[in-house]
C-alpha positions in Angstrom: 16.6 2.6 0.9 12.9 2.4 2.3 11.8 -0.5 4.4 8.7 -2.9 3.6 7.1 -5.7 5.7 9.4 -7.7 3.8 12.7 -5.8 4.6 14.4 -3.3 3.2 13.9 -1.6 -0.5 17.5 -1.6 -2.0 18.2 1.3 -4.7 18.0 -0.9 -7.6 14.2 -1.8 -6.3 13.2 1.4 -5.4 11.9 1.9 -8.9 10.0 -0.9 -9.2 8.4 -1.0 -5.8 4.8 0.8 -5.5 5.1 1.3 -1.5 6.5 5.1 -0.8 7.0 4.4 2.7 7.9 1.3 5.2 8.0 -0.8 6.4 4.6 -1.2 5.9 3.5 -2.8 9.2 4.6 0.4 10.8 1.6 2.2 9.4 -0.9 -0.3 10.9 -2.6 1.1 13.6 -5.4 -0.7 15.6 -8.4 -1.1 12.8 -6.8 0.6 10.1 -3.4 0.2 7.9 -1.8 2.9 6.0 -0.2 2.0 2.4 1.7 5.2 1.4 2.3 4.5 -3.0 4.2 5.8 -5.2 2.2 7.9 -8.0 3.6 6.1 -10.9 2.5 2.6 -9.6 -0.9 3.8 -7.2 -3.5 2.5 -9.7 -2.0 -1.2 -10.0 -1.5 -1.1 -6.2 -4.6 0.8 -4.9 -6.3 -1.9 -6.7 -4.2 -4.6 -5.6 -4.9 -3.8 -2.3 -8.5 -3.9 -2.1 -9.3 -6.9 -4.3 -7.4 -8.3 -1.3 -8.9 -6.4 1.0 -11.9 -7.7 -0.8 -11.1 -11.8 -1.0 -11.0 -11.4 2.9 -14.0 -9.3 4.1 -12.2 -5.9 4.4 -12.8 -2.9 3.1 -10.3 -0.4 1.3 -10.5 3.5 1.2 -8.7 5.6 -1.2 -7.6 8.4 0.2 -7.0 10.2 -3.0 -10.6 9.5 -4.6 -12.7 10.1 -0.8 -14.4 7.1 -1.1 -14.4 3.0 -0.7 -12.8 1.2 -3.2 -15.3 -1.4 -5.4 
């Protein structure tokens, strides 16, 4: 079980969810947050996460492709 700024990942979840590590708040630190995916869902979420990033003035680096997300 893994947690997320939601609570905990149960086992039956852990498949679905596309955070490898939590909870998530726990990777915020000052300026910057870390969201640690799982490769089988990193697409859907890397670009989840920075059309929100987007919709509030932030900006979103993937660590994987070097550079700022679009």
């Amino acid at each position: 079980m893994r947690g997320t700024s939601l609570g905990v990942i149960t086992e039956d979840q852990d498949e679905t969810s596309p955070w490898s590590i939590g909870p998530l708040i726990d990777c915020a630190s000052r300026p910057l947050i870390y969201f640690g995916m799982g490769w089988s869902r990193a697409e859907e979420a890397s670009a989840y996460a920075a059309g929100v990033a987007d919709s509030m003035g932030l900006n979103c680096f993937d660590v994987q492709q070097d550079r700022l997300r679009p």
